[in-house]
N, C-alpha and C positions, 0 to 999 in steps of 0.2 A: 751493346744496347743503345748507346749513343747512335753512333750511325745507322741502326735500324731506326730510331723516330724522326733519326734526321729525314731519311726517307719516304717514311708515313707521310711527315709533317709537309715535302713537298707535294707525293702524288694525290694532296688532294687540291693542290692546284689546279690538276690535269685532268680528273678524271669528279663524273655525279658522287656525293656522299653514300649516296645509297647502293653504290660499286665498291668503294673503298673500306668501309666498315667491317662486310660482310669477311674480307678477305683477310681478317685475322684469324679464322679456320685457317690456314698456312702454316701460321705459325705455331698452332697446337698441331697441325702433321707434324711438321718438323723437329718439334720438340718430343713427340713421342721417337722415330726415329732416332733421332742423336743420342735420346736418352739408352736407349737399347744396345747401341752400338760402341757409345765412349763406357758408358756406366761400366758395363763388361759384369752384370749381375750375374752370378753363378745360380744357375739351374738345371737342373732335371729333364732328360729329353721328354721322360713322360710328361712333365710338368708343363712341358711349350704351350701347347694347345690350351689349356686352360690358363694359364697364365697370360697370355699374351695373342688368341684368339679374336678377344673381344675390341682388342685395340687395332688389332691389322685389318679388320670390320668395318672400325670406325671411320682408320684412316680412310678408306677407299671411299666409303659413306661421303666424307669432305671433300676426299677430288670428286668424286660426281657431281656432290651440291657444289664444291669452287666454278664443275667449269659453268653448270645452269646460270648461277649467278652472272657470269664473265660472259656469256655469250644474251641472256634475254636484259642484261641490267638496261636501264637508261644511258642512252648515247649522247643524249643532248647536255649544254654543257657551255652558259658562259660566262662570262670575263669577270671578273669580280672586281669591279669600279667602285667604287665610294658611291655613285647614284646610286647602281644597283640594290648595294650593300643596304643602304637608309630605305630604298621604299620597298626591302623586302622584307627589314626590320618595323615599316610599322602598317602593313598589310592587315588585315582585319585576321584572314587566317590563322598567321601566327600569332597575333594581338590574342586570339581566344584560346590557342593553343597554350602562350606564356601562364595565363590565367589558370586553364587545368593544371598545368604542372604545378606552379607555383604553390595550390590549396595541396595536391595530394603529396607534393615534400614536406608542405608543414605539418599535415596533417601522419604522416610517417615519422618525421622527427619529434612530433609530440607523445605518438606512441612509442619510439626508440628511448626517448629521454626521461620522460616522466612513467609510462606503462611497465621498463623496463622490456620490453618487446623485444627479445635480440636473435630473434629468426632470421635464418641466413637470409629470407625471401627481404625481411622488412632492409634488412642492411644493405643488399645489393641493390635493392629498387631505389634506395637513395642512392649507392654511387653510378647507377644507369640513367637516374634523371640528371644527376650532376655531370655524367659521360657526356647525353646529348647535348646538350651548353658546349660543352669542350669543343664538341667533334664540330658544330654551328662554327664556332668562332676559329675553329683553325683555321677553318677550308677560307672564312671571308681573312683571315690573318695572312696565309700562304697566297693566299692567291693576289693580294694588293701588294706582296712583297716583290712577286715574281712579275707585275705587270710595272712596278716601277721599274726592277732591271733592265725591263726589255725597253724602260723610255721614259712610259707614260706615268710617272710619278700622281702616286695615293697615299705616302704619308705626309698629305697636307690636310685631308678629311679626317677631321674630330671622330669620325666612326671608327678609323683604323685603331685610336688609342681607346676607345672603348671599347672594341674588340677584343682588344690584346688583353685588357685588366679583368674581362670578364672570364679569356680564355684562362690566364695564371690563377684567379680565383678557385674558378672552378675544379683546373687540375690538382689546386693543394688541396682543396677538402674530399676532393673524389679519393686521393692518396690516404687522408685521413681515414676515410670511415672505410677501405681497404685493409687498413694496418689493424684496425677494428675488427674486422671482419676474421683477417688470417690467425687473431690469436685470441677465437673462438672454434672454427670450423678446421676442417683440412684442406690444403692448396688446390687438390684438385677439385673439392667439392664447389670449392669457391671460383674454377675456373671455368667450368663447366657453364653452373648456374647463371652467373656474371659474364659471361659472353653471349649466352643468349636472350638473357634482359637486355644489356648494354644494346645489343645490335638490332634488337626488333625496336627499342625507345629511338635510337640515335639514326634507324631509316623512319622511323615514324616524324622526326623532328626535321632533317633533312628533303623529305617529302612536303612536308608544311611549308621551310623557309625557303628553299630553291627551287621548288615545283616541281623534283626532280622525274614526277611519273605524268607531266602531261606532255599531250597526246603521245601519247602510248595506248597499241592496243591492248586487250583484254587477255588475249594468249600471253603476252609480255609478260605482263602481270602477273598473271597465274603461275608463268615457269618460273620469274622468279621469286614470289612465294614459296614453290614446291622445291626450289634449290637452297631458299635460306632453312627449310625444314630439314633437307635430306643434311646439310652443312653443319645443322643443330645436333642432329643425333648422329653425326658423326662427331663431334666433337664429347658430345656427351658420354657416348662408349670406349672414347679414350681416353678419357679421366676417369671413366665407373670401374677401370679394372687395376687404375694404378695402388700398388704396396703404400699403406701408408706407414707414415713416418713411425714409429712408436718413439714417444718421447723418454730423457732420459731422468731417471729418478734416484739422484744421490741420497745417501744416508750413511751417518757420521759413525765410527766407533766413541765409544764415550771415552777409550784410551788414547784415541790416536788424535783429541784437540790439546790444541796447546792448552798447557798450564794444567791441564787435568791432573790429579793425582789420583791415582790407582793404588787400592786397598792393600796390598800387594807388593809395592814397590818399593824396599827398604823398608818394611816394617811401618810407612808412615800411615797414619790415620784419616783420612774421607772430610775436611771439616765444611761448613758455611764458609765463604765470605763477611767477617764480620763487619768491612769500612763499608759496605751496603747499606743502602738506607732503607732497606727493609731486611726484616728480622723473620726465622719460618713460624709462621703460627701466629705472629701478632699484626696490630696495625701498622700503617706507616705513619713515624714519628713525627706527630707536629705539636707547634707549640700552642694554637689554638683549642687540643682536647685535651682534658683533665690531664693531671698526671697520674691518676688512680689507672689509665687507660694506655698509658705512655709503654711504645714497649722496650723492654730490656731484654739486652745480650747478656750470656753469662760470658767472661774473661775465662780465656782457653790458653790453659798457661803450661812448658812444659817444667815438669818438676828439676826445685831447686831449694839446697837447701842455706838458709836463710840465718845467717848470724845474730839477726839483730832479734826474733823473737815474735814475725810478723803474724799475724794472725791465720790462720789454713784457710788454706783457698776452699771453693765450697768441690770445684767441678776440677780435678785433673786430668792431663793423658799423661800415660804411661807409650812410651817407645821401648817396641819388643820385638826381636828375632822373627825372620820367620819359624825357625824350629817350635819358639815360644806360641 
């Protein structure tokens, strides 16, 4: 996993936002594949076709859409300077584009937080607008990294470290409302969903800050639309057919916790806890209500007999055989 974002994290030095995104379809082929082959899930010859039809579908569905993507994306592609960086950061475009984002997060997190709203759509739409922030700031993150190695030193522009604090922001809370997300929904529903939000917001945001579709023609365009779609429902059909998880639901014998005593074992008797400080049936004792209201335990004593002439207990047990 490491060395995969190490990866990510570089090629988007190299290559337009609006190329690298999309090609997280890869890695949902991939993971279907690997899953089928390590997992080593026992099935049913009859079973193949229906079980796993809809996924060898999908996959194909994704290289088609990978390669449209890969062959009509945006070629153009430059240097990620600090100037760059700042007058693309306060460009009017993105200036009104920050603006919409900014109302319809608050205005989703108001309904997440106060409405109780916890549809997968409203949750992933928050961590796809928090994605495209990420995916902005990596590309201006990686790519000032890699133009200092090569010489021309950018961590001396103030934008580089407002980059960076925006990028690690972003990433913990997009993780956040994720971990949110998985333990309401199912993994793949949430993979599916969340990749195709994520990647249409984050070439939408990419488009705005890097200009990544001008001059481009209209065919361009179109194919690679019609490649992030075919990309989409291929990845969509390979999560819609995955097994899901069934979760596991413990439950206790009432013999088998510690301390328990069983009606049964030795003859002994089932009692209360009496050093509790509640009693079955009454209040809990405080010194603020009457005592008329005060509750009492009755003393659960085993019999004994008593030289000195003590008064009879009200409530005894008796210990007796099981034969008895």
């Amino acid at each position: 996993m490491l060395l995969g974002e190490l990866g990510v994290f570089a090629s988007y030095a190299f290559a337009p936002l609006s190329l690298i995104v999309p090609l997280g379809a890869v890695s949902v082929i991939a993971s279907a594949i690997i899953g089928i082959i390590f997992i080593k899930e026992k099935w049913k010859p009859k079973d193949f076709l229906r079980r796993y039809v809809l996924s060898f579908v999908g996959c194909g569905l994704a290289i088609v859409g990978t390669y449209l993507l890969v062959t009509f994306a945006p070629n153009s592609h430059e240097k990620m300077t600090g100037e760059n960086i700042t007058r693309h950061l306060v460009s009017w475009p993105f200036l009104l584009y920050m603006l919409v984002e900014i109302i319809l997060f608050c205005l989703l997190l108001y309904f997440y937080k106060e409405k109780n709203a916890n549809n997968i759509i409203v949750i992933l739409l928050l961590v796809a607008l928090l994605g495209s922030m990420t995916a902005v700031t990596v590309k201006a993150v990686a790519g000032m990294l890699v133009l200092s190695t090569q010489g021309s030193l950018q961590l001396d522009y103030p934008i580089f470290y407002v980059m960076f604090v925006c990028m690690v922001a972003t990433a913990v809370y997009q993780a956040a409302f994720l971990s949110q997300a998985a333990q309401m929904y199912d993994s793949s529903l949430i993979a599916s969903v969340g990749y195709i939000l994520s990647t249409t917001i984050a070439i939408t945001a990419g488009a705005v800050f890097y200009l990544d579709f001008i001059g481009e023609d209209a065919l361009h365009i179109c194919m690679f639309a019609l490649g992030c779609l075919i990309a989409f429902l291929g990845v969509f059909l390979i999560t819609r057919n995955r097994k899901k998880a069934t979760p596991f639901e413990p439950y206790i014998s009432m013999d088998a916790m510690p301390g328990m005593q069983n009606m049964h074992d030795k003859g002994m008797t089932v009692q209360p806890d009496l050093k509790a400080s509640f009693s079955y049936g009454a209040l809990e004792n405080n010194d603020n209500v009457s005592e008329i209201y005060t509750p009492a335990t009755l003393p659960v004593m085993q019999e004994e007999h008593s030289s000195g002439g003590a008064s009879g207990v009200p409530y005894r047990v008796l210990e007796h055989t099981k034969k008895e």
